[in-house]
mmCIF file of the N, C-alpha and C atoms, coordinates in Angstrom:
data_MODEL
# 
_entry.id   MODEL 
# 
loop_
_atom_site.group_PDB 
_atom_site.id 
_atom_site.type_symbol 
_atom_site.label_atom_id 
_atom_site.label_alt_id 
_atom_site.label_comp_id 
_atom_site.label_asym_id 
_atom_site.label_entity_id 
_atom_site.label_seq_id 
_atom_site.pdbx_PDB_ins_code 
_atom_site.Cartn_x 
_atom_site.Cartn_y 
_atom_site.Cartn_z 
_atom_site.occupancy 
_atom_site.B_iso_or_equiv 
_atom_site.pdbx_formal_charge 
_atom_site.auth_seq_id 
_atom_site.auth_comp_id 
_atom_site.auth_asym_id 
_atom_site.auth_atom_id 
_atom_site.pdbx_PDB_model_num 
ATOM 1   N N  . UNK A 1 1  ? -53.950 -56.460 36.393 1.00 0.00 ? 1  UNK A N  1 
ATOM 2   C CA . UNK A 1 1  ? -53.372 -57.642 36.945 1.00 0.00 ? 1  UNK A CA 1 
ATOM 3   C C  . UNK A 1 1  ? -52.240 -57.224 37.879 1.00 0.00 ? 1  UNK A C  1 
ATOM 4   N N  . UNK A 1 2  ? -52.208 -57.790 39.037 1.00 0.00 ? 2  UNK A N  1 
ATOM 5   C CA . UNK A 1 2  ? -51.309 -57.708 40.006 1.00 0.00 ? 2  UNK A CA 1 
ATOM 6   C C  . UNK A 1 2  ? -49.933 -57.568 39.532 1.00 0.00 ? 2  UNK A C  1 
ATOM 7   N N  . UNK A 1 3  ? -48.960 -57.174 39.548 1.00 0.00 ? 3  UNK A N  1 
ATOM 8   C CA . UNK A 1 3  ? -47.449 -57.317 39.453 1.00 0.00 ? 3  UNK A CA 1 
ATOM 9   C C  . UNK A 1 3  ? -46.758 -59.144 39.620 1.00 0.00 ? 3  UNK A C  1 
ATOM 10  N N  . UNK A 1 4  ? -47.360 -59.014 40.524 1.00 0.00 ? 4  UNK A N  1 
ATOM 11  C CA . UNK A 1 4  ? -46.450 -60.058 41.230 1.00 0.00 ? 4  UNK A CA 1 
ATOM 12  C C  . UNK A 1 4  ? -47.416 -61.462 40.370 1.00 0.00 ? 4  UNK A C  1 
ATOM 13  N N  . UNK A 1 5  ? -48.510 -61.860 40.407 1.00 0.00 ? 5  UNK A N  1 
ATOM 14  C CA . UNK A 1 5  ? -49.111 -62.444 39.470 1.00 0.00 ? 5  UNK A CA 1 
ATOM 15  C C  . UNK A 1 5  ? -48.592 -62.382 38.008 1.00 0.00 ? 5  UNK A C  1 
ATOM 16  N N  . UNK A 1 6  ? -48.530 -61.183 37.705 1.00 0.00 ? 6  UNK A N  1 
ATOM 17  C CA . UNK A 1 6  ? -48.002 -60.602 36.058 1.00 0.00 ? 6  UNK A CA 1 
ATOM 18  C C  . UNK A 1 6  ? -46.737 -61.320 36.151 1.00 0.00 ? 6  UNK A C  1 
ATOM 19  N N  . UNK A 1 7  ? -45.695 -61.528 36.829 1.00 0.00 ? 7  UNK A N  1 
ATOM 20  C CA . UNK A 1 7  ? -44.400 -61.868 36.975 1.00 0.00 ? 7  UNK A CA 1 
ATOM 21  C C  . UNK A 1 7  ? -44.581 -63.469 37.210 1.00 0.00 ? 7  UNK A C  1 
ATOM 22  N N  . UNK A 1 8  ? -45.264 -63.983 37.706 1.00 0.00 ? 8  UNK A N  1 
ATOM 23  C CA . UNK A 1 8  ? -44.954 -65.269 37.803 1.00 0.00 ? 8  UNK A CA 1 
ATOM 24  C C  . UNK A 1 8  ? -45.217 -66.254 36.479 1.00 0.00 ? 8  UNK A C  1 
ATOM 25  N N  . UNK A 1 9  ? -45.846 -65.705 35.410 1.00 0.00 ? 9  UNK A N  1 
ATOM 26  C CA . UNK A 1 9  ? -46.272 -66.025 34.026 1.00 0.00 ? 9  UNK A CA 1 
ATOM 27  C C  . UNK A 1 9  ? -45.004 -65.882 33.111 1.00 0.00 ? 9  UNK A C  1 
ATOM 28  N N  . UNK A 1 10 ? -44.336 -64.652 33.437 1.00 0.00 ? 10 UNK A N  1 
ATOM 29  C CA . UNK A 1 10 ? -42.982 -64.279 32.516 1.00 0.00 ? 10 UNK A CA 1 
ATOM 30  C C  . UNK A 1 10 ? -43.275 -64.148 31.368 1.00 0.00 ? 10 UNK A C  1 
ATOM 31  N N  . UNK A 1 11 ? -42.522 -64.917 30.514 1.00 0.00 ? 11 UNK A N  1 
ATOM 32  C CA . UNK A 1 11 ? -42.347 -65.659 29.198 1.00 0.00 ? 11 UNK A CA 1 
ATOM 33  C C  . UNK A 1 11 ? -43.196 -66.746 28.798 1.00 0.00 ? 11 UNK A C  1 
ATOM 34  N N  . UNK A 1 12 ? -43.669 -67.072 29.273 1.00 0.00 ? 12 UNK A N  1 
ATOM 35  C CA . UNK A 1 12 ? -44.198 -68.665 29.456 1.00 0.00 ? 12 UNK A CA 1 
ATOM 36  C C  . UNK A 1 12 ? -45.349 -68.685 28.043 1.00 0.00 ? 12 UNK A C  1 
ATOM 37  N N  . UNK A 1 13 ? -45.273 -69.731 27.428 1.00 0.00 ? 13 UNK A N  1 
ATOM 38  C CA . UNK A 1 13 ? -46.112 -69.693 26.351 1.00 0.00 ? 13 UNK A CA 1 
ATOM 39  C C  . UNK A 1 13 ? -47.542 -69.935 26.906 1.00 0.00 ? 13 UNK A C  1 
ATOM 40  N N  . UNK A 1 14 ? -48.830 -69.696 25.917 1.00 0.00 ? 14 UNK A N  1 
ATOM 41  C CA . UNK A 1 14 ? -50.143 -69.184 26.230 1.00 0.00 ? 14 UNK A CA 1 
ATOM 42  C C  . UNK A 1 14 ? -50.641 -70.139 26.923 1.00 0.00 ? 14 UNK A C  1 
ATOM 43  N N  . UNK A 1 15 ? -50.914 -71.633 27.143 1.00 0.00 ? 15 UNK A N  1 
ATOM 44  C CA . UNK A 1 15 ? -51.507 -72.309 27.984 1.00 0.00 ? 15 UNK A CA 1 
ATOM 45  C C  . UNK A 1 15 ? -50.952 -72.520 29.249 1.00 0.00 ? 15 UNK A C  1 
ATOM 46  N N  . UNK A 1 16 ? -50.030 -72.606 29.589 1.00 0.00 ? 16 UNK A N  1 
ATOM 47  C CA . UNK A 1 16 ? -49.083 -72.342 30.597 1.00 0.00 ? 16 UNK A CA 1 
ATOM 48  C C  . UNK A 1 16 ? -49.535 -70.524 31.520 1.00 0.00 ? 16 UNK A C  1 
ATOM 49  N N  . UNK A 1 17 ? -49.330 -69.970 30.743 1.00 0.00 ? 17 UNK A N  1 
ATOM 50  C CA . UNK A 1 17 ? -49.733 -68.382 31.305 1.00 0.00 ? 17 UNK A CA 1 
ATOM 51  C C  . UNK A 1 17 ? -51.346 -68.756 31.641 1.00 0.00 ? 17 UNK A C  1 
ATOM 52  N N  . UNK A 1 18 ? -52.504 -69.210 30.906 1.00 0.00 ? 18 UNK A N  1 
ATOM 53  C CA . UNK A 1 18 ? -53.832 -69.603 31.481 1.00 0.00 ? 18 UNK A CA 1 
ATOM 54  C C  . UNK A 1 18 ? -53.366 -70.063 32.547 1.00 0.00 ? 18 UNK A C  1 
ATOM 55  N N  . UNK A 1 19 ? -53.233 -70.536 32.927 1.00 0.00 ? 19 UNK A N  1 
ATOM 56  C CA . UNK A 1 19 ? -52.993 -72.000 33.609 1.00 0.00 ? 19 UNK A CA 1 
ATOM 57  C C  . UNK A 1 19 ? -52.449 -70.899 35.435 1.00 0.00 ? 19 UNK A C  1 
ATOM 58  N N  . UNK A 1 20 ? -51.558 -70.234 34.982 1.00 0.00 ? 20 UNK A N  1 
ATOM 59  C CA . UNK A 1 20 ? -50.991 -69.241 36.335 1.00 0.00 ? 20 UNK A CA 1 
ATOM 60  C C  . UNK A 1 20 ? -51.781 -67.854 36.307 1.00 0.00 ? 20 UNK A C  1 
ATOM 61  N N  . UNK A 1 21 ? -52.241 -67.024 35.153 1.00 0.00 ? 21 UNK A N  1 
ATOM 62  C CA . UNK A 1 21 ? -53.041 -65.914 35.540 1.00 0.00 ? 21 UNK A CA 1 
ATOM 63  C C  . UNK A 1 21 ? -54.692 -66.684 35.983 1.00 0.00 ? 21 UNK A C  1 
ATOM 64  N N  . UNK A 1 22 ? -55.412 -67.688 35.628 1.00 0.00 ? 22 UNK A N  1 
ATOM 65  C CA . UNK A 1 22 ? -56.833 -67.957 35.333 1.00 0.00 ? 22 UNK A CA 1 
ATOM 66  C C  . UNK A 1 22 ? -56.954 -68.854 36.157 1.00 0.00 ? 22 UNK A C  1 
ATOM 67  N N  . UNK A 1 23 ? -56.458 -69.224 37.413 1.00 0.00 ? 23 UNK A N  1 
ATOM 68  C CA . UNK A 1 23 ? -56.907 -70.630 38.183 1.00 0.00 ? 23 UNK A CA 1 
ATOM 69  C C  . UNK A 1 23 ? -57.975 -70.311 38.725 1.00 0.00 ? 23 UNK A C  1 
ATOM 70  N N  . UNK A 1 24 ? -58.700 -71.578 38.372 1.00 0.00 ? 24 UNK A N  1 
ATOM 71  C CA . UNK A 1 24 ? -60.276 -71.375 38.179 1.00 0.00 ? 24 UNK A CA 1 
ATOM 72  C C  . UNK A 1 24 ? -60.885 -72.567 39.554 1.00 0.00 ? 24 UNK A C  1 
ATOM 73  N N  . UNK A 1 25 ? -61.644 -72.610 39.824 1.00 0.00 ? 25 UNK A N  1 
ATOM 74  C CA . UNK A 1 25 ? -62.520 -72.644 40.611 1.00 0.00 ? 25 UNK A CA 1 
ATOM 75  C C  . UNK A 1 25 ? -64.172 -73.268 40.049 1.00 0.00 ? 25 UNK A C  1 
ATOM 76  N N  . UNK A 1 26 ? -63.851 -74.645 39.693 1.00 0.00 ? 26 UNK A N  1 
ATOM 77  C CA . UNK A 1 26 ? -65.621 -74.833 39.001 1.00 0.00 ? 26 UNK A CA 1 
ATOM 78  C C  . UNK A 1 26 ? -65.854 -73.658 37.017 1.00 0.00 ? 26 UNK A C  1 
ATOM 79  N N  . UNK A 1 27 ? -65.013 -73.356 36.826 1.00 0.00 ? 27 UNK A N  1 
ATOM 80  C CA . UNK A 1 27 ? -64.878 -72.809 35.435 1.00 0.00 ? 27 UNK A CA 1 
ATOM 81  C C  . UNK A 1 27 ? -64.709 -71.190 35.638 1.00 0.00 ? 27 UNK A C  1 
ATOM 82  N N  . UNK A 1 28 ? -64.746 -70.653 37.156 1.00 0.00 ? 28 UNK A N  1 
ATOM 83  C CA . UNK A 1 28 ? -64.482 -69.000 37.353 1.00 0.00 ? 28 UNK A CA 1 
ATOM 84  C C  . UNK A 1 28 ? -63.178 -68.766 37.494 1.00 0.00 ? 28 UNK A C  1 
ATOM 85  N N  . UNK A 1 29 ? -62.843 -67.794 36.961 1.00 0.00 ? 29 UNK A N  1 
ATOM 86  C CA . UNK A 1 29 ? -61.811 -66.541 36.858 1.00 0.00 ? 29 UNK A CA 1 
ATOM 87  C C  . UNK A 1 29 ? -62.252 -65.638 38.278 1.00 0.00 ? 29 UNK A C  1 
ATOM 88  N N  . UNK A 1 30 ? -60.994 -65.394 38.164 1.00 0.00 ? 30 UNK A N  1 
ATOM 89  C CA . UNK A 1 30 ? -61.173 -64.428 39.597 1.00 0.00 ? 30 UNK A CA 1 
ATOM 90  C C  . UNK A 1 30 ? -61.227 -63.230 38.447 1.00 0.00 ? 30 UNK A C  1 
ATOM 91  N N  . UNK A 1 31 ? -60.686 -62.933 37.375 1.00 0.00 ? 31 UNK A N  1 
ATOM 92  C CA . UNK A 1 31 ? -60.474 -61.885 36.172 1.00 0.00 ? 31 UNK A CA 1 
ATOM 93  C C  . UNK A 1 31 ? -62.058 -62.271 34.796 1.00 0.00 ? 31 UNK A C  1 
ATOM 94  N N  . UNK A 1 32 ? -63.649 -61.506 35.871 1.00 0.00 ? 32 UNK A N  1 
ATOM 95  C CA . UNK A 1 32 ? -64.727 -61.912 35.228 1.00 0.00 ? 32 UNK A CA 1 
ATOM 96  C C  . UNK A 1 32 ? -64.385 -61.905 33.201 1.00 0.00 ? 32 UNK A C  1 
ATOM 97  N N  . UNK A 1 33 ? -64.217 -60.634 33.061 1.00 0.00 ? 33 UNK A N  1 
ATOM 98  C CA . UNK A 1 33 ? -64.067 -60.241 31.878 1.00 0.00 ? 33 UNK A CA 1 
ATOM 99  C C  . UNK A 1 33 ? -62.995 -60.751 31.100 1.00 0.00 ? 33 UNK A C  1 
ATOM 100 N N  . UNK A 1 34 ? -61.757 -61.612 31.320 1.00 0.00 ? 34 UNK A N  1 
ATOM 101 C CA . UNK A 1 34 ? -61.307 -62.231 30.376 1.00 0.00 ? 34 UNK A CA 1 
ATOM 102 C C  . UNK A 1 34 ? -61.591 -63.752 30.494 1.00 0.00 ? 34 UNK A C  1 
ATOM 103 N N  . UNK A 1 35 ? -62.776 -64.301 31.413 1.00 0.00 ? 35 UNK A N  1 
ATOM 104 C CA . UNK A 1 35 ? -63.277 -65.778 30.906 1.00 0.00 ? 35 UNK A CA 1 
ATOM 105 C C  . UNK A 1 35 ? -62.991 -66.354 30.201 1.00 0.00 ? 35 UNK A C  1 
ATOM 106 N N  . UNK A 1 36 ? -63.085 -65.362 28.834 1.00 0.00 ? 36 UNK A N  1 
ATOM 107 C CA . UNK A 1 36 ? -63.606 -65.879 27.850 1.00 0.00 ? 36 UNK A CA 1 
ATOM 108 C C  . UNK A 1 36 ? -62.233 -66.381 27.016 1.00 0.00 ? 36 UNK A C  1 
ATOM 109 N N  . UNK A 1 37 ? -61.403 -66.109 27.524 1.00 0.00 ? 37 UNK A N  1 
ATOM 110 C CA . UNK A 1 37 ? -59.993 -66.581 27.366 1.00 0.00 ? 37 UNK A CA 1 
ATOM 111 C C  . UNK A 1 37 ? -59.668 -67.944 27.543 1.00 0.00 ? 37 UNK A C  1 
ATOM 112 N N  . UNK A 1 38 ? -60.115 -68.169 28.479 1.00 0.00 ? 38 UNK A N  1 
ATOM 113 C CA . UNK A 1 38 ? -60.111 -69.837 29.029 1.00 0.00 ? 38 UNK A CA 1 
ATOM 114 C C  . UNK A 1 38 ? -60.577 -70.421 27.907 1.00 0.00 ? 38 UNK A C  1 
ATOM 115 N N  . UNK A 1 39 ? -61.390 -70.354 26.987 1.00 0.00 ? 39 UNK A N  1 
ATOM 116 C CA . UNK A 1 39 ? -61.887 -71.067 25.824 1.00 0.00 ? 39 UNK A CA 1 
ATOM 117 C C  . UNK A 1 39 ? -60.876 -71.464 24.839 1.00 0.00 ? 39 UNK A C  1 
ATOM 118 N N  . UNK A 1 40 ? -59.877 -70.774 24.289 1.00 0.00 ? 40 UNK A N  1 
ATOM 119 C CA . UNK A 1 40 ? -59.207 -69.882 23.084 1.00 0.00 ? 40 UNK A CA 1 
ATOM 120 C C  . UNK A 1 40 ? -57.855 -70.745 23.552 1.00 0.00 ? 40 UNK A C  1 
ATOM 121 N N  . UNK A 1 41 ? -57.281 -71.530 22.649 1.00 0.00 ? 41 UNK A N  1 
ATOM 122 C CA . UNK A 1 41 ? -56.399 -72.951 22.886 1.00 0.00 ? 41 UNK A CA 1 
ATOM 123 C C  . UNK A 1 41 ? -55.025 -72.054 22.140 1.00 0.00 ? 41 UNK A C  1 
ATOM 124 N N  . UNK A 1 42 ? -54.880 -71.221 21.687 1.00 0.00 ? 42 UNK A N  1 
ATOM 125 C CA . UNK A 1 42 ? -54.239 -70.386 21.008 1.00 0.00 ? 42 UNK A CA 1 
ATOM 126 C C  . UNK A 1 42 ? -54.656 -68.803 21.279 1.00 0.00 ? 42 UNK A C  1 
ATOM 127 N N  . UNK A 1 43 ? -53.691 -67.974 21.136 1.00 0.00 ? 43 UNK A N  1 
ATOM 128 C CA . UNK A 1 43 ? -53.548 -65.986 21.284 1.00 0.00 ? 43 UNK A CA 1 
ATOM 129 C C  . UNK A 1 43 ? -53.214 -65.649 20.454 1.00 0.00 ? 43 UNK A C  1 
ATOM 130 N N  . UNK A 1 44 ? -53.945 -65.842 18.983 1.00 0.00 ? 44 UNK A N  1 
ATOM 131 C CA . UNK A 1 44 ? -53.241 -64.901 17.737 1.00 0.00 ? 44 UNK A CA 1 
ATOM 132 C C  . UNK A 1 44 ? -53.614 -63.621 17.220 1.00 0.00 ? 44 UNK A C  1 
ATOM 133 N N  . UNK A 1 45 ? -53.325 -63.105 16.600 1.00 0.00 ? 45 UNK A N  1 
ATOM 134 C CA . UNK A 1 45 ? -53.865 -61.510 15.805 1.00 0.00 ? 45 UNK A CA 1 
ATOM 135 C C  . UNK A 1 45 ? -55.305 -61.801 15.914 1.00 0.00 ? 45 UNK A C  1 
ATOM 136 N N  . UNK A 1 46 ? -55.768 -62.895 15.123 1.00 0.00 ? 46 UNK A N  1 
ATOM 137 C CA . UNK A 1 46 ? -57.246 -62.927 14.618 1.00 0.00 ? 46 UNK A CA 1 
ATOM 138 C C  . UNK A 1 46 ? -58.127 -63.174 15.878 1.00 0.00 ? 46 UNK A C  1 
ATOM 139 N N  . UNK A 1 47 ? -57.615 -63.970 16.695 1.00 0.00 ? 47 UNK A N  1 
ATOM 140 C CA . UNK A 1 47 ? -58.626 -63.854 17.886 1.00 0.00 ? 47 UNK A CA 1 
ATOM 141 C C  . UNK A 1 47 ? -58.259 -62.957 18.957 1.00 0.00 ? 47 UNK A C  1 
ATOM 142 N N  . UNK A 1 48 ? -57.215 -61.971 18.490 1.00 0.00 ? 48 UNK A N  1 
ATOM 143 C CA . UNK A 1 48 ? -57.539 -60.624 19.727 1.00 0.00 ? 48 UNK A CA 1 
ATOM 144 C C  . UNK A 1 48 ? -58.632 -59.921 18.381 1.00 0.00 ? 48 UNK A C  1 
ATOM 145 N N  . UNK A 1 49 ? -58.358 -59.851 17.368 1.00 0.00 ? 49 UNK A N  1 
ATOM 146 C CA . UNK A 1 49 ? -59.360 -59.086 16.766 1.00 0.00 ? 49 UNK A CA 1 
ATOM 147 C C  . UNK A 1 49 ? -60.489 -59.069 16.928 1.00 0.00 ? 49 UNK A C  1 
ATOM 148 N N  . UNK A 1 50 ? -61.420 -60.222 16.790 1.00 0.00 ? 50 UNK A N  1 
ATOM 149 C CA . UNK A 1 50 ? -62.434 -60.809 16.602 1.00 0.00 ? 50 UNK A CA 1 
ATOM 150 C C  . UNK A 1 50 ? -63.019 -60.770 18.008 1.00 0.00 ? 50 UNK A C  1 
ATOM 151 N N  . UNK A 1 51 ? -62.140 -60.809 19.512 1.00 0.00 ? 51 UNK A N  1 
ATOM 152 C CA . UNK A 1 51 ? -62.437 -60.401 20.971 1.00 0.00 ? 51 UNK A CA 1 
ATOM 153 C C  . UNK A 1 51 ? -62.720 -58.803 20.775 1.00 0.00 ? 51 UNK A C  1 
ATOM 154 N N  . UNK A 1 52 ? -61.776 -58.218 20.245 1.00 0.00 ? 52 UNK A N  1 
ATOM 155 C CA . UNK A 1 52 ? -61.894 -56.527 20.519 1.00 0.00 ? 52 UNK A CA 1 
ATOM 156 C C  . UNK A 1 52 ? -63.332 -56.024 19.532 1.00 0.00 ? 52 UNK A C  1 
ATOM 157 N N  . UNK A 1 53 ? -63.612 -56.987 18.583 1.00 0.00 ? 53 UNK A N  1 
ATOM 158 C CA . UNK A 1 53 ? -64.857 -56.165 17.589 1.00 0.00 ? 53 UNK A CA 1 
ATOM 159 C C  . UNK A 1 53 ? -66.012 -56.826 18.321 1.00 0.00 ? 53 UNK A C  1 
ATOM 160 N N  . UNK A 1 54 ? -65.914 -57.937 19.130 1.00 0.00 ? 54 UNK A N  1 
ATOM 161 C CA . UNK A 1 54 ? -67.201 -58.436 20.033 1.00 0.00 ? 54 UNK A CA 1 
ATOM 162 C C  . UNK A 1 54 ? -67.361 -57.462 21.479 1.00 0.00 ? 54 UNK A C  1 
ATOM 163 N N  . UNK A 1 55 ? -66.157 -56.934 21.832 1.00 0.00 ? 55 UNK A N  1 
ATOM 164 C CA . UNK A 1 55 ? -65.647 -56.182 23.031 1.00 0.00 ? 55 UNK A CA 1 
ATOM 165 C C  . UNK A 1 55 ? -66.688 -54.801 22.663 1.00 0.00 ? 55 UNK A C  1 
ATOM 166 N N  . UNK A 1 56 ? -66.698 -53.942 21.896 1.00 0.00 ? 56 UNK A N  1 
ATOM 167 C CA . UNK A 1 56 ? -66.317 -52.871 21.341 1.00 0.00 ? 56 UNK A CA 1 
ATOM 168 C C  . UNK A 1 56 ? -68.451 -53.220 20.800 1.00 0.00 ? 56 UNK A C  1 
ATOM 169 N N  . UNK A 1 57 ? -68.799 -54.305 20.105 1.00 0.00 ? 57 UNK A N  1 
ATOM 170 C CA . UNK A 1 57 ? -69.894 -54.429 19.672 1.00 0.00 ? 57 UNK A CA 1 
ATOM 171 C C  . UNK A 1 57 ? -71.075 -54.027 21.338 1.00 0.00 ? 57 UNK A C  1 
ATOM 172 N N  . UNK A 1 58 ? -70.652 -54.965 22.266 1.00 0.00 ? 58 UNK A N  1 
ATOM 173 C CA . UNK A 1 58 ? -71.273 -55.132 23.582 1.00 0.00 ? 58 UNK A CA 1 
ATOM 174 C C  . UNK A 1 58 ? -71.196 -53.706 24.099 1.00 0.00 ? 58 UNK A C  1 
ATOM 175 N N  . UNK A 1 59 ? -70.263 -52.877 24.305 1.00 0.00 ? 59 UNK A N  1 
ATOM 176 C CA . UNK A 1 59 ? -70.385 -51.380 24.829 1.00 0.00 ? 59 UNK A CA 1 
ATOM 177 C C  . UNK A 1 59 ? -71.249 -50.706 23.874 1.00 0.00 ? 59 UNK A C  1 
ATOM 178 N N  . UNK A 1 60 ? -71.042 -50.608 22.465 1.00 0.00 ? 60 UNK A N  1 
ATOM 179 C CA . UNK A 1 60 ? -71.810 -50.173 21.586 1.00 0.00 ? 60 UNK A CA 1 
ATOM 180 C C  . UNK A 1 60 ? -73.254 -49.853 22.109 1.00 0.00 ? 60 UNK A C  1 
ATOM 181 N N  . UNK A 1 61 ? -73.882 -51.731 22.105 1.00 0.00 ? 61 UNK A N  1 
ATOM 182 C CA . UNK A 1 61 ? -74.962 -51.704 22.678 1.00 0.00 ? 61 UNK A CA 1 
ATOM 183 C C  . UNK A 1 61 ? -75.568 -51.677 23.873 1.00 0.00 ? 61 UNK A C  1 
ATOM 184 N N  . UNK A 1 62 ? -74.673 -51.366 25.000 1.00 0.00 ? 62 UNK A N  1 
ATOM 185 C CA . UNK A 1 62 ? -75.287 -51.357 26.432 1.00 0.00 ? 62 UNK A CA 1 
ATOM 186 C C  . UNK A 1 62 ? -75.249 -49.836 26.176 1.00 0.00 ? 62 UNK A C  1 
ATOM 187 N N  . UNK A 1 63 ? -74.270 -48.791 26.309 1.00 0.00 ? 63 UNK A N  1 
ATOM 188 C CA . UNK A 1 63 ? -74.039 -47.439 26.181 1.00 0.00 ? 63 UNK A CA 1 
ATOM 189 C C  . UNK A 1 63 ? -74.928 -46.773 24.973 1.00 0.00 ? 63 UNK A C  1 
ATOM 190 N N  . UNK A 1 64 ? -75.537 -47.665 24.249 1.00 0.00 ? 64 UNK A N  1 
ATOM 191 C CA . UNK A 1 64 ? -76.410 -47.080 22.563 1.00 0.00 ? 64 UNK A CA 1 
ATOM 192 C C  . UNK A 1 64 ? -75.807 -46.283 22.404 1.00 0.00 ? 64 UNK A C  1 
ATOM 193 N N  . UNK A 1 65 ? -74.764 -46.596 22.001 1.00 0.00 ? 65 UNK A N  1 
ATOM 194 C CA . UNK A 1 65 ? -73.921 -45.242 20.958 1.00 0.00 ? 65 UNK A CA 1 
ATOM 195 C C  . UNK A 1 65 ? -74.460 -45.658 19.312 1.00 0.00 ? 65 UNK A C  1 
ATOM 196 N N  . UNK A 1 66 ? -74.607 -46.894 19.070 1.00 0.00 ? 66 UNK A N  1 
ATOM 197 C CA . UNK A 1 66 ? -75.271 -46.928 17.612 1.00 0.00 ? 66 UNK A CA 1 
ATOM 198 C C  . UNK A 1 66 ? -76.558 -47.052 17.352 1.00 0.00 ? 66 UNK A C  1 
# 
């Protein structure tokens, strides 16, 4: 993410920060791979977890490491 983008979010609590990193266009992200963010009404432990073991599942299986 850009600096200057990164900076205009600050502090700002999580729908507010969507709202300035994710301006969307018909439901697109200019940022393909965190889309899926736009969904997620809340940023807690359990749903970065539950992103990183779906994250981590998808390389798994494109790369067949398992």
């Amino acid at each position: 993410m850009p600096r200057r983008k990164n900076a205009q979010a600050g502090n700002l609590d999580f729908a507010e920060k969507k709202a300035k990193y994710f301006a969307t266009k018909a439901g697109v992200t200019t940022f393909a791979l965190t889309s899926q963010v736009l969904s997620e009404p809340v940023w807690t432990p359990d749903v970065l977890e539950r992103r990183q073991k779906a994250l981590v599942g998808k390389m798994s299986e494109v790369w067949r490491l398992g």
